[in-house]
N, C-alpha and C positions, 0 to 999 in steps of 0.2 A: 797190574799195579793195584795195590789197595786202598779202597776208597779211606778218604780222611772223614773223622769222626765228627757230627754234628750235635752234640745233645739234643735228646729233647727234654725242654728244660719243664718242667710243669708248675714254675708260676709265675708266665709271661702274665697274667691276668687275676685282678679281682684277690679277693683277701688278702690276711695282716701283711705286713711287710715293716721290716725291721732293716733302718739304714746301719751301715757299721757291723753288719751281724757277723763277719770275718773276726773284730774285737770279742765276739762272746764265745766264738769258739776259740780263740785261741785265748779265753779267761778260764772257760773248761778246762782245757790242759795244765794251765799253771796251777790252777787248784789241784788236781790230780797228782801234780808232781810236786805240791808241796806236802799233800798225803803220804807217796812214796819215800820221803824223804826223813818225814815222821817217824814212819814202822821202820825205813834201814836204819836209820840213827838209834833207837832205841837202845839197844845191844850195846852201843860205842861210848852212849850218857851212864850206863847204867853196868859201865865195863868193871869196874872196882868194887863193886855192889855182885854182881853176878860174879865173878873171878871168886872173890873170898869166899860166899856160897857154896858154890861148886866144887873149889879147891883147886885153878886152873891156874897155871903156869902164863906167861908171856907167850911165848908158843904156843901152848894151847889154846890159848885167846889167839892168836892170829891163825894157826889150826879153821878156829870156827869162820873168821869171814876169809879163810879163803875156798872153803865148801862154799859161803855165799858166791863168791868169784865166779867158781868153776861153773856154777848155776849161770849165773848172771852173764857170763863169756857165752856157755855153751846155747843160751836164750837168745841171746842178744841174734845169732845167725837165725833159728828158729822162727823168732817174733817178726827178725823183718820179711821172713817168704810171708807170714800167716798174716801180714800186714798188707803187703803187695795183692795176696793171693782170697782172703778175704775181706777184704776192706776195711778202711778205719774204725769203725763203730765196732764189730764184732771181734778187731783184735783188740780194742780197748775192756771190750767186758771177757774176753780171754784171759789177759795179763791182771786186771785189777782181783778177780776172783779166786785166783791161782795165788797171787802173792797177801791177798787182803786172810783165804784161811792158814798161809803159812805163818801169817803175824802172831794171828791168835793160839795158833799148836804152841808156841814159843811158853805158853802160861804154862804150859804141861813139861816143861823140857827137869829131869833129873839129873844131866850130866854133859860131858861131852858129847857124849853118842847122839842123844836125843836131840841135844842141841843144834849140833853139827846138820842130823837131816833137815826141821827145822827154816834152819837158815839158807840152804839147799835151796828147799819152797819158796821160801820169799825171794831170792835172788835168780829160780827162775822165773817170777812172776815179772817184780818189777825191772826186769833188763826188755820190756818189750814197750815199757811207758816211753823210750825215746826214740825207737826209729818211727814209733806209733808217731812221736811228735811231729819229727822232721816230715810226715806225710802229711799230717796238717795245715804244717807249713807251707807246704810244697802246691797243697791241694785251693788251700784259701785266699792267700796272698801271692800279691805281684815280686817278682823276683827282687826290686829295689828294697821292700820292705818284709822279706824274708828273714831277714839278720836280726832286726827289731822283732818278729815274730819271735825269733829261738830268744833274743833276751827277756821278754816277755813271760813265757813258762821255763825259762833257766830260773827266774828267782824266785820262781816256786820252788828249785833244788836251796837258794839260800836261805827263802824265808824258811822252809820248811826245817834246815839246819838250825836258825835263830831261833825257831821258835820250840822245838826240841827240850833243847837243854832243861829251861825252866817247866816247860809243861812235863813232862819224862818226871823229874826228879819231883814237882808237889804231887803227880801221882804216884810215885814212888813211896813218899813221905807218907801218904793218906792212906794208900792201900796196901803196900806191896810190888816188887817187883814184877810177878807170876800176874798179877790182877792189870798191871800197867800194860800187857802186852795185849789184851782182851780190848781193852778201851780203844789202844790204836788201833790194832788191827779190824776194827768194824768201822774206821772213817771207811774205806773205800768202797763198805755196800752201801754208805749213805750216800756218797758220791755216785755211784751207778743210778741211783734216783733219774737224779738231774740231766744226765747224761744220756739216759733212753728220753729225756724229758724236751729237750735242746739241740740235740745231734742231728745231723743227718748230712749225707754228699751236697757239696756244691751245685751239682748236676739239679740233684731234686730236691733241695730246701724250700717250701715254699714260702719262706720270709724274704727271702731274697731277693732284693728291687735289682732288677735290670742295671742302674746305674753301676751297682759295687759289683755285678757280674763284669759290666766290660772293662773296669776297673784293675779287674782282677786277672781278667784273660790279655789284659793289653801287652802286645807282643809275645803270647805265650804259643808256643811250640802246639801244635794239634795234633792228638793221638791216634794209629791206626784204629778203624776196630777189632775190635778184638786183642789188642797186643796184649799179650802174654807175659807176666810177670818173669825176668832173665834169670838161666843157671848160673849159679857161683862159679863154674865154672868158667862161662863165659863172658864174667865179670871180673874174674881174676886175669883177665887177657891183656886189661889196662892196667897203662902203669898210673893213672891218677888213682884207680882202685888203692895199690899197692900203698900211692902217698897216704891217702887219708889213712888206711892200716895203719902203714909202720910209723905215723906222727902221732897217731892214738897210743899206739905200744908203747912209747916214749914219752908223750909227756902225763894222757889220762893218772900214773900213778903218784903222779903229786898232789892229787887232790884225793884221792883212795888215801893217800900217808894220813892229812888232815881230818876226812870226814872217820877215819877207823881209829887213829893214835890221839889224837889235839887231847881229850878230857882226860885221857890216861897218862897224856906228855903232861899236861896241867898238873894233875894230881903226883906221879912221880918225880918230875922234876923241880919244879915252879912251888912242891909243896901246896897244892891249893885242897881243900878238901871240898867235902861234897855239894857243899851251899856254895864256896867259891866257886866251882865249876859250872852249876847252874847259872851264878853273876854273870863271869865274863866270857864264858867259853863262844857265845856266841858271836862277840863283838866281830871277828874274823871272818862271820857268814852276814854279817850286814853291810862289809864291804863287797863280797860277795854277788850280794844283789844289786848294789850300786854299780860293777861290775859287768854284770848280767843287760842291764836295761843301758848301760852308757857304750858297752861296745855293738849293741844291736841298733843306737838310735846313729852314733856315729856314721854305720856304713851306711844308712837311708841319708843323712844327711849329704855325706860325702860322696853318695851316688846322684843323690838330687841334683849337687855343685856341677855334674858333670862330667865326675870322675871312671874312670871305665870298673869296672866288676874286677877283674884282676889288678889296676892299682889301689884301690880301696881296700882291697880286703890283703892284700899283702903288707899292707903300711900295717891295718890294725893288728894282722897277727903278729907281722916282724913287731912290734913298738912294746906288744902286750908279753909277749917273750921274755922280753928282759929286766921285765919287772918280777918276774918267779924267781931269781938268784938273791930276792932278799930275806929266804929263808936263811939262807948261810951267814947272813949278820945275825938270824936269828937266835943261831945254834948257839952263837960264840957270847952277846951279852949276860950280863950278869942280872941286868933289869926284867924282872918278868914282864911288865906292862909294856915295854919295846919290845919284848920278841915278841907277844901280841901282835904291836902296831906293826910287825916286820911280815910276821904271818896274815896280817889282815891284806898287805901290800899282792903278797904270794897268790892268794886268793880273788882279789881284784882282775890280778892280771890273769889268772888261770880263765873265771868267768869271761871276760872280754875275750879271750883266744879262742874260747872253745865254742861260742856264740857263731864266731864266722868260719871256726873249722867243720861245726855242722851243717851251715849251710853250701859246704862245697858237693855233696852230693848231687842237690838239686842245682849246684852249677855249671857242673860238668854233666847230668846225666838225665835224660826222660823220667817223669812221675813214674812208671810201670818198672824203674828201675832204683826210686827213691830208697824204700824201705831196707830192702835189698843191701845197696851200700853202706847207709847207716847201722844196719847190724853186723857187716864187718868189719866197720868201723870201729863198734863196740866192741866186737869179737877181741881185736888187736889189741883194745885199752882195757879188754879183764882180763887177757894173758899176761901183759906189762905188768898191771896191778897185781895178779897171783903173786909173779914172781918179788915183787917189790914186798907185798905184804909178808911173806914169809922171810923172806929177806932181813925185815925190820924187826920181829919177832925175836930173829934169831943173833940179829945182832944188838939191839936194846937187852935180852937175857944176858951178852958175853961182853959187852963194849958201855955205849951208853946212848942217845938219839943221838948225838954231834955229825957222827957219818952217812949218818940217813940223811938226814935236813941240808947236808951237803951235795951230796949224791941228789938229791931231789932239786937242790937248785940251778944241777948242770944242765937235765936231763931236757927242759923247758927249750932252750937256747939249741941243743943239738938236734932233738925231734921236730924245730921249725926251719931249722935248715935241710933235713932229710927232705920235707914235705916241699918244699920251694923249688928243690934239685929235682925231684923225681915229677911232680906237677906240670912244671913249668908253667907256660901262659894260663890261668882260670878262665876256660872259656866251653861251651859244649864240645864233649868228642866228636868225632867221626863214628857214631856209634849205629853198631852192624844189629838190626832189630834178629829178635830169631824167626824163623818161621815155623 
């Protein structure tokens, strides 16, 4: 039988100590991901600007982020072993390094071609900033306030959206598009600073006051030594694996439609031009974030009341579900500034669901197994999204967006009933360690 794991913790005694230090790493990540959010959007704000440039088609613009996809899918499996397998700090400066020089190559791009690799870069860089998270999560905080954890650096994906728009396009304005891609893409070696400055395991932080340690272990599951990060293969054996996959396949590309299409739906349809799009485009990523931190504080709350881990999180995802079909009022008014608020709606509910659909890993599954799941997770939600984004490409060139933003408002409603059928109760597996 293997003996169970004891830390040694190296700062029961003596120097700094930092209460809450759980809140500073997990303020690290949300800035990191509101970095990441920065460099992907760039491409998306400055779609009508680089298109004419270039001389790129609708397709051809969805062409380039779906190279990011394929990047970002094929990463996403990658970054969660090299997450599991080298631990959080070193897969954080893997992923930021990798996608922070594919931002800046972006200054250099002449075409499709160049472009396309490019974008490659950066989507396999930053597809490993979120299983990276979910082990943060997983690593720092108590299971009750996991949820708030992920909405926490989620709205560093919105602020990072909101704040895009306008910063993108006055550097756009001031410099150039080729020079805007240089400016973002060196946030994340400024970030890396901080990060070698602040980081380090729970195990051996020594800011860490004993109180927020038992805090944080209370009730928590104690690790073989040595357990070994699990094959994908022997993670595809469950079928709550399968759920979290095929609910990401499903619904992840309603929010790929918005963060890839919104400034170019703006501009095409809505008629807004370039300083419009700057105004308002972000209004939809500030509900977003509102989103983000209301359906993370819910489930702590709604677990505090007493509520079990599977009826808590099945209310907020079933509730937050049925709030994405208000794209489809979108498609149809005549009012630009309502199909806006119809989209800001969409958005809302996306953040909320996807807050407690990531923390289903670490609900069902051992830390040595976190990263792991999460990048299949993602895996599932860049295949979805490939297919959706070329999809929309090709029917915005032949149709108009009305079918997409339709299509997008089913997909929410049918991918949380997939995940509820195949799931069932959210509770840990009966999970077979390897040896």
């Amino acid at each position: 039988m293997k003996n169970i794991e004891t830390p040694n913790y190296t700062n029961e005694t003596g120097g700094f100590k930092l209460g809450g230090l759980r809140w500073l790493m997990i303020a690290l990540i949300f800035f990191v991901t509101l970095i990441n959010y920065i460099d992907r959007q760039t491409v998306s704000v400055l779609a009508s600007v680089i298109t004419k440039d270039l001389g790129l088609s609708n397709v051809e613009f969805g062409t380039i982020t779906i190279w990011f996809l394929v990047a970002y899918t094929l990463s996403q499996a990658v970054s969660g072993k090299i997450y599991d397998r080298l631990g959080i700090k070193f897969g954080f400066v893997f992923s930021v390094v990798v996608w922070s020089i594919g931002a800046v190559l972006h200054a250099f791009a002449t075409g499709i071609g160049s472009l396309s690799v490019f974008r490659f870069i950066l989507g396999f860089g930053e597809a490993g900033n979120f299983p990276g998270a979910a082990k943060v999560s997983a690593e720092w905080f108590p299971q009750k306030e996991r949820a708030l954890a992920q909405g926490i650096f989620n709205s560093g994906v919105a602020l990072g959206s909101i704040v895009a728009p306008p910063l993108i396009i006055w550097l756009q304005l001031q410099y150039g598009w080729k020079t805007t891609f240089i400016f973002t893409g060196i946030l994340g070696f400024i970030w890396l600073i901080f990060w070698f400055a602040f980081y380090d395991s729970r195990h051996t932080h020594k800011w860490l006051t004993a109180d927020e340690r038992n805090l944080i272990e209370d009730g928590e599951e104690q690790s073989p030594i040595g357990e070994k990060s699990p094959t994908y293969l022997n993670l595809l054996r469950y079928k709550e694996t399968w759920a979290i996959v095929l609910a990401r396949f499903l619904v992840d590309p309603v929010w790929w439609l918005y963060i890839t299409w919104l400034p170019k739906y703006l501009g095409d349809v809505r008629g807004f031009d370039l300083k419009q799009i700057g105004l308002f485009a972000w209004f939809p990523f500030v509900a977003a974030g509102f989103g983000s931190l209301f359906g993370g504080w819910l489930a702590k709350f709604l677990i505090g009341r007493g509520w079990s881990v599977n009826k808590a999180r099945k209310t907020i995802i079933g509730a937050s579900c049925l709030l994405m079909p208000a794209g489809i009022v979108a498609a149809y008014t005549s009012d630009a500034m309502f199909a806006l608020a119809m989209i800001s709606v969409v958005l809302f509910g996306f953040q909320v669901w996807i807050n407690n659909v990531q923390t289903l890993p670490s609900d069902f599954f051992p830390k040595s197994a976190v990263g792991s799941i999460a990048g299949l997770g993602g895996m599932g939600a860049g295949i979805g999204s490939i297919i959706f984004t070329y999809t929309t490409g090709w029917v915005v060139d032949n149709f108009s967006y009305t079918p997409i933003l339709v299509a997008a408002g089913i997909l929410a409603p049918v991918g949380t009933i997939v995940l509820f059928a195949l799931a069932g109760n959210i509770r840990r597996v009966s999970y077979v360690k390897q040896q």
